[in-house]
KOLROTOR-919501 format. One line per 8 residues: number of its first residue (from 1); their letters; for each residue x, y, z of C-alpha. Coordinates in steps of 0.05 Angstrom, whole numbers, plus 5000, padded with zeros to 4 digits. Each point is the difference from the previous one (the first is absolute). Last residue first. Example, Ala and Ser with C-alpha at 12.3 -4.5 7.8 and 13.67 -1.06 7.14 Angstrom:
BEGIN
2	SA	5273,4979,5143  4973,4931,5013
This chain:
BEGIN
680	XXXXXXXX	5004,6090,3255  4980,5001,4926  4962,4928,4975  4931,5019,5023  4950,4980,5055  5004,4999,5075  4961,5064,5016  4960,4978,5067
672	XXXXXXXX	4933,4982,5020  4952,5038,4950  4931,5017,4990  4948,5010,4950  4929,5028,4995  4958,5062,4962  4940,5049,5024  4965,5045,4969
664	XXXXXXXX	4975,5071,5006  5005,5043,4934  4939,5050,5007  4968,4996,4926  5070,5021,4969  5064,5015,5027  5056,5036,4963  5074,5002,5022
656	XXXXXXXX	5056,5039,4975  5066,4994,5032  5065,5035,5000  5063,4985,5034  5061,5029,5010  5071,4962,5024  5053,5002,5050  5004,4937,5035
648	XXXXXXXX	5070,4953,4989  5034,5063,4957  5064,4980,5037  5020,4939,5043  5075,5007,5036  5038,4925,5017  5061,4999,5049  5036,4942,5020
640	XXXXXXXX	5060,4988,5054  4996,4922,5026  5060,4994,5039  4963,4979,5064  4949,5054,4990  4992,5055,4962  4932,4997,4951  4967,5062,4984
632	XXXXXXXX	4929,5010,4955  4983,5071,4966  4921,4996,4984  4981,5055,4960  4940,5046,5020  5031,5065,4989  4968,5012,4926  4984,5076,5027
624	XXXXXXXX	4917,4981,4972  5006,4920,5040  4934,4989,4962  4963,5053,4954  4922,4983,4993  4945,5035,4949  4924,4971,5006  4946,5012,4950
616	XXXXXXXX	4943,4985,5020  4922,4974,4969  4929,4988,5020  4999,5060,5041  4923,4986,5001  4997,5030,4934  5069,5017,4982  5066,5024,5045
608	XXXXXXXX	5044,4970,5055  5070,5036,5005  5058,4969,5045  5072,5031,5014  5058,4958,5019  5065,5019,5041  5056,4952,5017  5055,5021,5049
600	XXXXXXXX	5063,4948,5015  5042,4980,5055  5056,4949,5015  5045,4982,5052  5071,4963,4985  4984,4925,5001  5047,4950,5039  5026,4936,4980
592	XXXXXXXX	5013,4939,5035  4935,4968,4985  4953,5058,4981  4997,5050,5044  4952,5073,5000  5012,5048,5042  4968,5057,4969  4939,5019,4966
584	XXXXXXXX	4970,5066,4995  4932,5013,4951  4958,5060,4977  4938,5004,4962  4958,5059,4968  4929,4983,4969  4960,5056,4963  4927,4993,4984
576	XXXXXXXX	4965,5028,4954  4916,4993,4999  4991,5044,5054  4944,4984,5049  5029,5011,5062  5044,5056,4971  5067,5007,4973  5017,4932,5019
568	XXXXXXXX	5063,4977,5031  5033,4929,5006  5059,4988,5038  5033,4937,5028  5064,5000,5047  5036,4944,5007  5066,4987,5065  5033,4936,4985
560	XXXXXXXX	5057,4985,5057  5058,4954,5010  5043,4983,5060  5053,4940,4981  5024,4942,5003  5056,4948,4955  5023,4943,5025  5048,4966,4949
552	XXXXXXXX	5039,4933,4985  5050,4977,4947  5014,4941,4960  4938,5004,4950  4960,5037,5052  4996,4946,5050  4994,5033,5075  4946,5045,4976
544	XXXXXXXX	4958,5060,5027  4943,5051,4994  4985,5053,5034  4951,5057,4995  4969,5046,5055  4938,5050,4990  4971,5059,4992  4928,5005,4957
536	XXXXXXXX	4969,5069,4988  4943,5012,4963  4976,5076,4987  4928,5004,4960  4977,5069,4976  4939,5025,4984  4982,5074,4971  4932,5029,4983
528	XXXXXXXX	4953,4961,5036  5005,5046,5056  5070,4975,5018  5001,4929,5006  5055,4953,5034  5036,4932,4997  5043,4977,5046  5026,4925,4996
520	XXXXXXXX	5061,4978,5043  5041,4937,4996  5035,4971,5047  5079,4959,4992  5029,4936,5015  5036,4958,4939  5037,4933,5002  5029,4965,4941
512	XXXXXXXX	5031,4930,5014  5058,4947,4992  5004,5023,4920  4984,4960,4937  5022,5023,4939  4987,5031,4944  5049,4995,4946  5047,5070,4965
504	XXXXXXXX	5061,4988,4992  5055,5053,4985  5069,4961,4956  5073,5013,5010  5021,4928,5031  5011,4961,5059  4975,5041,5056  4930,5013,4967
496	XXXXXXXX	4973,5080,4998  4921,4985,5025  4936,5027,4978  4940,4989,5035  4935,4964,4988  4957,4994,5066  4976,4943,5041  4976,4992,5071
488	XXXXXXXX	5016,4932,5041  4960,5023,5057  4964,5066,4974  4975,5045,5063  4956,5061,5010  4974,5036,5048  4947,5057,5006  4974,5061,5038
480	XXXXXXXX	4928,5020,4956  4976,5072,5010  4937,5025,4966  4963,5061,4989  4927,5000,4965  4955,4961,5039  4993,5041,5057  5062,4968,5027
472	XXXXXXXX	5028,4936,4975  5049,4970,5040  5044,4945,4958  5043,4937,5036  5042,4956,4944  5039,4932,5003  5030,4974,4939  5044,4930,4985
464	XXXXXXXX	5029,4986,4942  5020,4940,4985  5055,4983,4942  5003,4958,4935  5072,4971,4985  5046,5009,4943  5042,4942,4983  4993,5006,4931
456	XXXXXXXX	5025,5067,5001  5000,5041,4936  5061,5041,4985  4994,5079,4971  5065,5014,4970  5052,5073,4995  5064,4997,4982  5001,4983,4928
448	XXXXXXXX	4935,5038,4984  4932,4984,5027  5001,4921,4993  4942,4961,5022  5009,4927,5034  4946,4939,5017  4998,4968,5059  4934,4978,4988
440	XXXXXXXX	4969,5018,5075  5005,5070,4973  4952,4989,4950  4944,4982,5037  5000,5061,5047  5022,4980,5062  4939,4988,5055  4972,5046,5065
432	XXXXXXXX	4968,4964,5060  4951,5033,5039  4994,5022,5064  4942,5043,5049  4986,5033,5058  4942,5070,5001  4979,5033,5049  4957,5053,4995
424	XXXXXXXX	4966,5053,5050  4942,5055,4974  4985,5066,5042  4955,5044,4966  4954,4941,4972  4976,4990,5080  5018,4944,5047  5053,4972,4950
416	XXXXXXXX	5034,4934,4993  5028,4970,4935  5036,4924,4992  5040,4976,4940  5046,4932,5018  5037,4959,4959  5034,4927,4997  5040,4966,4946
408	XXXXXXXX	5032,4942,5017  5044,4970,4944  5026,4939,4971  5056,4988,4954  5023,4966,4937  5071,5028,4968  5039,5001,4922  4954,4958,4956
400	XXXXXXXX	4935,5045,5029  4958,4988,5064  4964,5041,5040  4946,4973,5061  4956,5059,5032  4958,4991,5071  4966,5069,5000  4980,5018,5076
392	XXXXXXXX	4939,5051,5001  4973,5058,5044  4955,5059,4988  4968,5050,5057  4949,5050,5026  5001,5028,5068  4948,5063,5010  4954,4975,5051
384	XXXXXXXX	4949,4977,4950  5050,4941,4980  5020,4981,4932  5029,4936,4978  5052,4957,4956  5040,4929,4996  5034,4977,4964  5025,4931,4972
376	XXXXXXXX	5051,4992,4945  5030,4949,4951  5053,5006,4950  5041,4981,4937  5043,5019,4958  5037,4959,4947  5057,5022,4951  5038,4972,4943
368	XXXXXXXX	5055,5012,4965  5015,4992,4929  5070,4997,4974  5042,5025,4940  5068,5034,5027  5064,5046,4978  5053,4960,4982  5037,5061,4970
360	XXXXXXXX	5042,5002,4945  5015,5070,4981  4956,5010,4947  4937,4973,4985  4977,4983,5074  4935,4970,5028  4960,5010,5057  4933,4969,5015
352	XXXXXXXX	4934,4991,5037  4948,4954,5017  4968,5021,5055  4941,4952,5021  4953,5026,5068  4952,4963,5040  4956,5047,5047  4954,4967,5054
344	XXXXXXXX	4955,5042,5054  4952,4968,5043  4948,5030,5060  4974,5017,5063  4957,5045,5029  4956,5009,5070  4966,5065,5006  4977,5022,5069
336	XXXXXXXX	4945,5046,5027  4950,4951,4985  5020,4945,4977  5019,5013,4919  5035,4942,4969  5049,5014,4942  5037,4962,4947  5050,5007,4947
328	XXXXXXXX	5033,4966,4942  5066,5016,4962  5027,4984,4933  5062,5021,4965  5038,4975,4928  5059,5023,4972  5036,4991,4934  5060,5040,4991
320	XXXXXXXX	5041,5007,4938  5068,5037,5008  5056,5013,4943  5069,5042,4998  5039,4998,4940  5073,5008,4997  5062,5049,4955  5051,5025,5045
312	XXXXXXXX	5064,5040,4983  4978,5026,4927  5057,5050,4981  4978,5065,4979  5028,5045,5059  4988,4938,5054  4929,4976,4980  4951,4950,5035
304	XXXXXXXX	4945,4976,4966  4935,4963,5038  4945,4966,4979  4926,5003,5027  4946,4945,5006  4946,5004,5053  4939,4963,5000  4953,5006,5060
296	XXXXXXXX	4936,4943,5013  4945,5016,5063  4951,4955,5025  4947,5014,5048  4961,4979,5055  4930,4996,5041  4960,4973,5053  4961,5042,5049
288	XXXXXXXX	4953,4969,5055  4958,5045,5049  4933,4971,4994  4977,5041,4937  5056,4984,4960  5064,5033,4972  5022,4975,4930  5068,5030,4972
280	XXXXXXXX	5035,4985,4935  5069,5031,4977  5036,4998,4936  5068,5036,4990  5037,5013,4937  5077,5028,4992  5041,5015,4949  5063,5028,4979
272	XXXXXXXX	5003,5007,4921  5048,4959,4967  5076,5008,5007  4995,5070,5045  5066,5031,4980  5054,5007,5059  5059,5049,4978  5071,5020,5039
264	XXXXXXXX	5049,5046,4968  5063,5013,5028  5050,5044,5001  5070,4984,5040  5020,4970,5062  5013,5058,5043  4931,5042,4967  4938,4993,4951
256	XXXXXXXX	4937,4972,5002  4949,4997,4951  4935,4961,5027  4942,4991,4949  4933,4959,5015  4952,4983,4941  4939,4971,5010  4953,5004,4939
248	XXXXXXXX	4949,4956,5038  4965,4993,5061  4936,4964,5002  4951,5010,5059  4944,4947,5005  4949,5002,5062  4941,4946,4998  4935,5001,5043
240	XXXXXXXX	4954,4944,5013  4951,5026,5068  4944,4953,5036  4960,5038,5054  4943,5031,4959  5026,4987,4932  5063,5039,4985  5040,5007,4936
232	XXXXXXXX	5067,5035,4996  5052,5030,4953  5080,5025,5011  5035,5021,4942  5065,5025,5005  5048,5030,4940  5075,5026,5021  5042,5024,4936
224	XXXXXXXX	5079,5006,5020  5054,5036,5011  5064,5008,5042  5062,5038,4999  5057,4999,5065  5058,5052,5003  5062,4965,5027  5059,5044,5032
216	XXXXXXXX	5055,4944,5025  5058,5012,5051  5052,4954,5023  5058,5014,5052  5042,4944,5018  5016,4998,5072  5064,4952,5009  5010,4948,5045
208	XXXXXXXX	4993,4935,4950  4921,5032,4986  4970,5064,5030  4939,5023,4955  4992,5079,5009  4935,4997,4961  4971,5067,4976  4937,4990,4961
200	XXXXXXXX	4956,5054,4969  4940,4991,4963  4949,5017,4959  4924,4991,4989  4955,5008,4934  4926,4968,4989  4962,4988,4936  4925,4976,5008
192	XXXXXXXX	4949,4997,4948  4929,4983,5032  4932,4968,4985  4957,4980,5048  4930,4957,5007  4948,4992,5057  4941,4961,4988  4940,4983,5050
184	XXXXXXXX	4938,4955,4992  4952,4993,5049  4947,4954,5001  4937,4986,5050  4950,5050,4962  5042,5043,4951  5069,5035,5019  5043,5031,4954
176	XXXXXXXX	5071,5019,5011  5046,5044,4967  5084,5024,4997  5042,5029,4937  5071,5013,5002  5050,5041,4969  5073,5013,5017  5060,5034,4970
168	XXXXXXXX	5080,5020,5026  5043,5048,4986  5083,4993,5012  5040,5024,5058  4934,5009,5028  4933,5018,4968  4935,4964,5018  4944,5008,4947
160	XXXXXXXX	4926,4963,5031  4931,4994,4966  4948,4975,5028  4927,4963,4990  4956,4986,5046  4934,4954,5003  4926,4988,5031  4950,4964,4959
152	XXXXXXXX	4935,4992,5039  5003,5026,5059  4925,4969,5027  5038,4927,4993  5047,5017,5055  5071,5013,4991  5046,4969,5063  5041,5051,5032
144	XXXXXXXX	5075,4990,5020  5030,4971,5065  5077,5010,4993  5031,4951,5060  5066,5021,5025  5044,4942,5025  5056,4987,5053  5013,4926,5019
136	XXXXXXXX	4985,4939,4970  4951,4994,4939  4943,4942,4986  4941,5061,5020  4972,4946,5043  5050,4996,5043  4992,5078,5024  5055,5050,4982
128	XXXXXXXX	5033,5027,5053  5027,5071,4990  4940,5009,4965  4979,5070,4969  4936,5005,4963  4975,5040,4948  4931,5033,4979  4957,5006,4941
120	XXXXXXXX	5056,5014,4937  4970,4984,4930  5002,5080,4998  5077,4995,4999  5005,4967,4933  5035,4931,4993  5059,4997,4941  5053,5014,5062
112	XXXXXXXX	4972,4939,5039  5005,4951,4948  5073,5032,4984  5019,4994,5074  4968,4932,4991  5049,4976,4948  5061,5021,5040  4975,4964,5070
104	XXXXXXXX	4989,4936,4965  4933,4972,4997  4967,4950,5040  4934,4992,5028  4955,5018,5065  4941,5048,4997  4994,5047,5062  4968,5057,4949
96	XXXXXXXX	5069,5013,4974  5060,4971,5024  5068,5032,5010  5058,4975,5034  5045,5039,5050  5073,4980,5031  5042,5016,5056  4943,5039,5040
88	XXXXXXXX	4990,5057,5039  4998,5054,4941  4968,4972,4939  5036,4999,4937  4982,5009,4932  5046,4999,4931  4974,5053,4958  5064,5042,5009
80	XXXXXXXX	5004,5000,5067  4927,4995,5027  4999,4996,5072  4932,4977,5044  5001,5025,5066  4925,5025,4990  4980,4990,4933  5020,5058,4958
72	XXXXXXXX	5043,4949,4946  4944,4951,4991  4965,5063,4950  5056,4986,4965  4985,4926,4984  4930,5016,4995  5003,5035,4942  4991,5088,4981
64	XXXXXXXX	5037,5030,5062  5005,5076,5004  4968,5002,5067  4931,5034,5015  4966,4937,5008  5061,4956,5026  4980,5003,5081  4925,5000,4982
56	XXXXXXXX	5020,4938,4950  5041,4969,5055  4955,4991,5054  5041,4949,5046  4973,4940,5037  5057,4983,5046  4990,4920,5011  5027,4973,5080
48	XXXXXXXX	4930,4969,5004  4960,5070,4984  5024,5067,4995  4983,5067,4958  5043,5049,4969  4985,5069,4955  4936,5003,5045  4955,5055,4965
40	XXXXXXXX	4998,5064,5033  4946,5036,5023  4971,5073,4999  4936,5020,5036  4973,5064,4969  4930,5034,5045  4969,5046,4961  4970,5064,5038
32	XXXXXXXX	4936,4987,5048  4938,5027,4966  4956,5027,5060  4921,5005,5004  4979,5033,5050  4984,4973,5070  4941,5030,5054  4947,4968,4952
24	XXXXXXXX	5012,4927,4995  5041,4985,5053  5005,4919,5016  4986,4983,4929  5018,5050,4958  5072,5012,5031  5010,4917,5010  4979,5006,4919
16	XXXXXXXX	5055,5051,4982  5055,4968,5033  4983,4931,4968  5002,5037,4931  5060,5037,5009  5039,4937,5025  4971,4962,4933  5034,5054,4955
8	XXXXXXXX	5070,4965,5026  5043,5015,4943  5053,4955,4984  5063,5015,4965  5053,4936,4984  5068,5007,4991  5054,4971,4954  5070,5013,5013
């Protein structure tokens, strides 16, 4: 934890005058000993229901090279296997420097992996997002630095080599140049992936009174070459950026073998996966900001299906998705209050498609079409007595081929403190969550000849509603008590049918999900030497249904997540750094089913070197026992299933990074929620 050492010379001084002064010859001089204050900086600050959090002095000693990682030691904030969650909430999106657009969630996560630490300024934690941000519920904000023109040409290159089952490589390069009222930014990445998983399914499937036993052992192979490119040009207030990542290459394996035989399952990327997003923004001087994008993805894959070396299933699988958003807002200071309103308008045209070879298959060729739209008012102020506050009501219309709706969408951020060691939040706020496009086709995937995954064109969108109250003390430790609940809530789940020997896998819609719990953050120092972070969070799950397929569940539970977060340094100073973490989780539902607990050590070491330690080389090894593996249980109303994950998290990582000229930029892109692609 950084501190800061100040020497107060100037009390000496003052000392030594008043002796001069008032007793000039019966006084000797004196020379008082050094006087050392240390201080802390705030790790969290408050401010209209908003937790500003320093992240890079949280992350400085950490073994973290991107932003995406460096997300992962934000307070409550769980990163399972790159995928981030945020303690206290049902749902998280991430936007970076408040900017609204669209991306989906998978793309981003690779944006945000290609993004260097040091671009990091500050992050901030909203369990209710303002209107104006165009994103319901929770959100965390990364607020990176802008270059100036007196940088000149700042950069960053890395190199990354993560081994797993199998290895994988990563390069990347990152600048930006500033010169009078322009800035120009450019962030590019280069990666070959290949992943590994397996397996194990027991299904006790109980069909015309009998229990019928069926096991299956599948190991799963992917691979694939990721390229992003995201570039930007700013002019004062008016910003054109443009973010292309191309997958291509893609080549996902599963080989399965067990009561119904061997099988061999392959999906081959068709063409090359793509996606392009361009996004304009224009903020005036008298409060106004107008802006939009338009983002275009392409996916073509085929899939062949193989029991021993007969050719079950032969189909292609396409997806083409224009989409188009604008939004407009508008504020009017009054003295201590801020008035806002504002637009927001998203039009949507999937055309997808599913076609069969062999067996035949109707399959389906249709477009469907989407409109969003919305208008807010807020409403937000400040008071010197310690109360500050943000409010809206989002008035939102939906409409596809399937359903039109409207909703109300209120929330509520307020903060009230007396002095920064005590700091009160509350924070109220829902959001409405939508199907993935594909889904809403209806169409099917076959995993072997038991096992499907159905889409659901009668799948509904869900509201989620969040309220959250934090204490901040001495702004470092936090406590937030929490609840949660999803009317209508949807999950995939597998399912053994009554009429016939086959496992199906749709998502759902649910009555509701429901989850109390508080949350904890400790964090500690010791001498500069040793800091540790322990976050607890306990809670209490349930979820239920009175329509699963033809039965019903209510499932509940007590579950707990208990983090612990090392990082040591040989001295103050030293340039190594070694990071030690520990996780617990138990608990955990999904649907009917129940999760056996999990836990998992990762260790990392970091060494800075060069002129200005200009350069690192940083070593990681997640889940190190390889115990994190997810072992799912399903026994309810006849339904007996068993699934076992292995090798889901162990892995080592190395990273090189090089900075030149004192890399500090910024970047920008958002998301609102992963609804792309033709897998479900």
């Amino acid at each position: 934890m950084k501190r800061a050492f100040i020497i107060f010379c100037t009390l000496a001084a003052v000392n030594s005058m008043i002796a001069q002064s008032e007793f000039p010859d019966s006084i000797e001089s004196r020379q008082l000993n050094e006087v050392v204050v240390k201080g802390e900086k705030p790790q969290i600050k408050g401010h209209d229901g908003v937790m500003v959090v320093d992240l890079p002095t949280i992350v400085k000693d950490k073994p973290v090279s991107n932003v995406l990682e460096a997300l992962g030691y934000l307070p409550g904030v769980v990163n399972n296997n790159g995928a981030l969650g945020l303690s206290g909430a049902s749902s998280v999106t991430i936007i970076i420097n408040g900017e609204p657009t669209t991306m989906p969630l998978q793309n981003f996560y690779q944006l945000l992996y290609s993004m260097p630490v040091d671009r990091l300024k500050n992050v901030e934690i909203m369990y209710s997002a303002p209107a104006k941000y165009h994103v319901s519920g929770a959100v965390i904000n990364v607020v990176l630095k802008a270059p100036h023109p007196l940088d000149g040409l700042m950069g960053q290159a890395t190199l990354g080599y993560n081994q797993a089952h199998f290895a994988s490589y990563s390069g990347g390069f990152n600048a930006t140049y500033a010169v009078k009222d322009w800035t120009f930014e450019l962030n590019w990445s280069l990666s070959r992936s290949q992943s590994y998983n397996r397996q194990k399914t027991f299904s006790n499937h109980f069909l015309d009174g009998i229990h019928h036993p069926i096991e299956d052992d599948m190991r799963q192979i992917g691979r694939a070459w990721n390229n992003t490119i995201y570039a930007a040009a700013s002019y004062k207030k008016f910003k054109l950026s443009y973010n292309g990542q191309i997958t291509s290459d893609i080549r996902n394996e599963s080989l399965s073998s067990g009561t119904f035989g061997d099988f061999r399952n392959l999906y081959k990327g068709v063409s090359p996966t793509s996606y392009h997003n361009i996004a304009v923004r224009y903020e005036s001087p008298f409060g106004l900001a107008v802006g939009g994008d338009y983002t275009f993805f392409h996916e073509n894959r085929c899939q062949n299906l193989f029991k021993g070396s007969i050719e079950q299933i032969n189909s292609e699988n396409r997806q083409r998705i224009n989409r188009w958003h604008g939004y407009l807002d508008q504020e009017h200071t009054l003295g201590v209050w801020t008035i806002g309103y504002g637009v927001d308008y998203k039009h949507a045209d999937d055309k997808s498609s599913q076609s069969y070879k062999f067996p035949e298959n109707a399959g389906f060729d249709n477009t469907l079409r989407e409109d969003v739209a919305g208008v807010y008012i807020s409403t937000q102020a400040s008071f010197p007595w310690g109360l500050s506050f943000n409010a809206s009501v989002n008035a939102e219309y939906f409409h596809n081929d399937y359903q039109h709706n409207w909703n109300i969408i209120p929330q509520l951020g307020a903060t009230f403190y007396r002095t920064p060691k005590s700091i009160f939040q509350l924070n109220l706020s829902s959001e409405r969550i939508y199907p993935s496009y594909w889904e809403l086709h209806g169409g099917t995937s076959y995993i072997n000849d038991y096992s499907m995954i159905l889409g659901n064109p009668a799948l509904q969108p869900y509201m989620n509603y969040s309220g959250q109250f934090s204490y901040i003390f001495r702004q470092k430790y936090a406590a937030t008590l929490y609840v949660l609940y999803a009317d209508d809530y949807s999950v995939q789940l597998p399912y053994q049918s009554s009429s016939d020997f086959h496992l199906i896998f749709q998502t759902l819609n649910l009555d509701f999900s429901r989850t109390v719990g508080v949350q904890l953050h400790i964090p500690f120092d010791v001498k500069n030497v040793w800091n540790a972070t322990v976050t607890l969070n306990l809670y209490h799950a349930r979820q239920k249904s009175s329509h699963f397929h033809d039965l019903s569940f209510d499932n509940k539970r007590w579950g707990g997540y208990i983090g612990l977060n090392n990082t040591i340094r040989f001295t103050p100073t030293s340039p190594v750094s070694l990071s030690v973490d520990a996780t617990y989780m138990a608990g955990m539902i999904q649907g009917g089913g129940r999760m056996d607990p999990l836990w998992k050590i990762d260790a990392g070491v970091k060494w800075q070197f060069g002129r200005k330690r200009c350069c690192e080389f940083i070593f990681k090894a997640n889940d190190i026992f390889n115990t994190c593996n997810p072992i799912l249980k399903i026994d309810f109303s006849g339904q007996d299933y068993r699934m076992k994950s292995l090798n889901m998290n162990q892995n080592f990582k190395l990273s090189f990074v090089y900075r030149f000229n004192g890399f500090k930029p910024k970047s920008d892109s958002s998301i609102d929620t992963s609804r792309f692609g033709t897998g479900n």
